[in-house]
C-alpha positions in Angstrom: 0.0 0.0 0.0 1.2 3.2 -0.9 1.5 6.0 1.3 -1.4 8.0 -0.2 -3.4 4.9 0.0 -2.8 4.8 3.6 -3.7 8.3 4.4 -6.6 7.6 1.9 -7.8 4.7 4.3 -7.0 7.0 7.3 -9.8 9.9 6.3 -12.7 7.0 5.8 -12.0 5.9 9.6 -11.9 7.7 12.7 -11.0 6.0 16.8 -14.5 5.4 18.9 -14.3 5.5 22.3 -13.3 1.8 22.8 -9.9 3.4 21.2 -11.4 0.8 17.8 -11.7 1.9 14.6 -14.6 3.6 13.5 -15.6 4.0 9.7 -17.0 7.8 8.8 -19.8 6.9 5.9 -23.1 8.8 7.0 -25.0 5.4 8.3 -21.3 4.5 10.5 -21.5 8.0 12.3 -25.4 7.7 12.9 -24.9 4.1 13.9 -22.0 5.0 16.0 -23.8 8.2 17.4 -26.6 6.4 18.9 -24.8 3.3 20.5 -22.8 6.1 22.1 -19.1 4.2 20.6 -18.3 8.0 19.1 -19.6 11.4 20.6 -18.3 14.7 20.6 -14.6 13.5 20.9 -14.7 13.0 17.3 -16.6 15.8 16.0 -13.6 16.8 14.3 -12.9 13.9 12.3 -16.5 14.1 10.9 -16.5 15.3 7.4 -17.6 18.5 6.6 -20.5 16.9 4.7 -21.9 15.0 7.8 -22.4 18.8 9.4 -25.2 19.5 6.4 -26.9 16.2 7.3 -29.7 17.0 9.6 -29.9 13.5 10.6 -26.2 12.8 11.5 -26.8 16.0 13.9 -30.1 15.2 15.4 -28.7 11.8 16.2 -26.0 13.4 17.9 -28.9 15.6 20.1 -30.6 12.4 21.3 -27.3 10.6 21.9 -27.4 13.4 25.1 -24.5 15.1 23.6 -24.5 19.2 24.3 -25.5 21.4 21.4 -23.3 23.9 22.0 -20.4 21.8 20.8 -22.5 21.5 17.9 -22.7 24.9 17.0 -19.2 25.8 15.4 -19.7 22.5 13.1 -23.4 22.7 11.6 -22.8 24.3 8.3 -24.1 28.0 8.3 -26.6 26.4 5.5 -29.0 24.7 8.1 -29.2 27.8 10.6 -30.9 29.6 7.6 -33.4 26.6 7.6 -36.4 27.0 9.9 -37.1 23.5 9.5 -33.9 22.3 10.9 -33.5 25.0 13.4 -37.2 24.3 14.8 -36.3 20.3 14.8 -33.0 20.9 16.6 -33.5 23.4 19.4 -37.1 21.0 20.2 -34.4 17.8 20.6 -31.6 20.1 21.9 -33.9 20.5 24.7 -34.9 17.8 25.2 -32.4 15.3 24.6 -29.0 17.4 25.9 -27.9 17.7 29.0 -29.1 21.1 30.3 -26.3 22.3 32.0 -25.2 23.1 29.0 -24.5 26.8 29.4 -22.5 27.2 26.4 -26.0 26.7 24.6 -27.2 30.1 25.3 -24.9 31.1 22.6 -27.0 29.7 20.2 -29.1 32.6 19.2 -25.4 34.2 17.7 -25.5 30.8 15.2 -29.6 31.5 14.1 -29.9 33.3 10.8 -31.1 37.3 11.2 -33.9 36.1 8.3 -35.2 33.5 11.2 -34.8 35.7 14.7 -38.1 37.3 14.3 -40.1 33.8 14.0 -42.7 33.1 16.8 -42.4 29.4 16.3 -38.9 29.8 16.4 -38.4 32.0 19.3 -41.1 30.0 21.6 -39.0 27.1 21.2 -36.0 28.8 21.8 -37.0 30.4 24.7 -38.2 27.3 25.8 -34.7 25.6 24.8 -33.0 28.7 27.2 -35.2 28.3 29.8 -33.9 25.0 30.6 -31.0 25.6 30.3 -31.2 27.7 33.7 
């Protein structure tokens, strides 16, 4: 194997928390996610395209992981979507831990086009409210 192959192989796999290898493909990380064998300790070996997947995200949420480490990764494409930003702050509340404080910074992460929605802003200041 040559030495690009091997750092080929390297990018498709990533450690879980068993110190195993993990692979990366969309149905590994959601698989992995929600048997808790990866969590937030390898966000950054996600690829960029698994933080536009809404479903790679919100498996994350109800894995108990806190949103807030979330935030920096989700691709600035889903906070202008009110569908995804409704469906994660309701399971950022209510799977996350909430003593997540760091979460109160999501309102800087929420599109402008989107901080005037009701629906938006009752679940959000639902979402804030337990964070307390």
């Amino acid at each position: 194997m040559t030495l690009f192959e091997e750092d080929k192989k390297m990018e498709d796999e990533m450690y879980d928390n068993d110190g195993e290898l993990h692979g990366t493909s969309k149905d590994e990380t959601i698989d992995g996610l929600a048997n808790l064998k990866i969590d937030e300790e390898q966000y950054d070996y996600f690829s960029s395209e698994m933080w536009k997947d809404k479903d790679v995200i919100l498996t994350s949420c109800r894995a108990g992981n806190n949103a807030s480490n979330m935030f920096d990764f989700i691709h600035e494409s889903l906070w202008r979507d009110k569908g995804f930003v409704k469906d994660f702050i309701y399971t950022a509340e209510r799977h996350c831990q909430n003593d997540d404080i760091e979460g109160l910074r999501i309102k800087d992460y929420i599109h402008e086009s989107l901080k005037d929605n009701k629906e938006i802003n009752r679940l959000l200041d639902s979402y804030i409210d337990n964070l307390s």
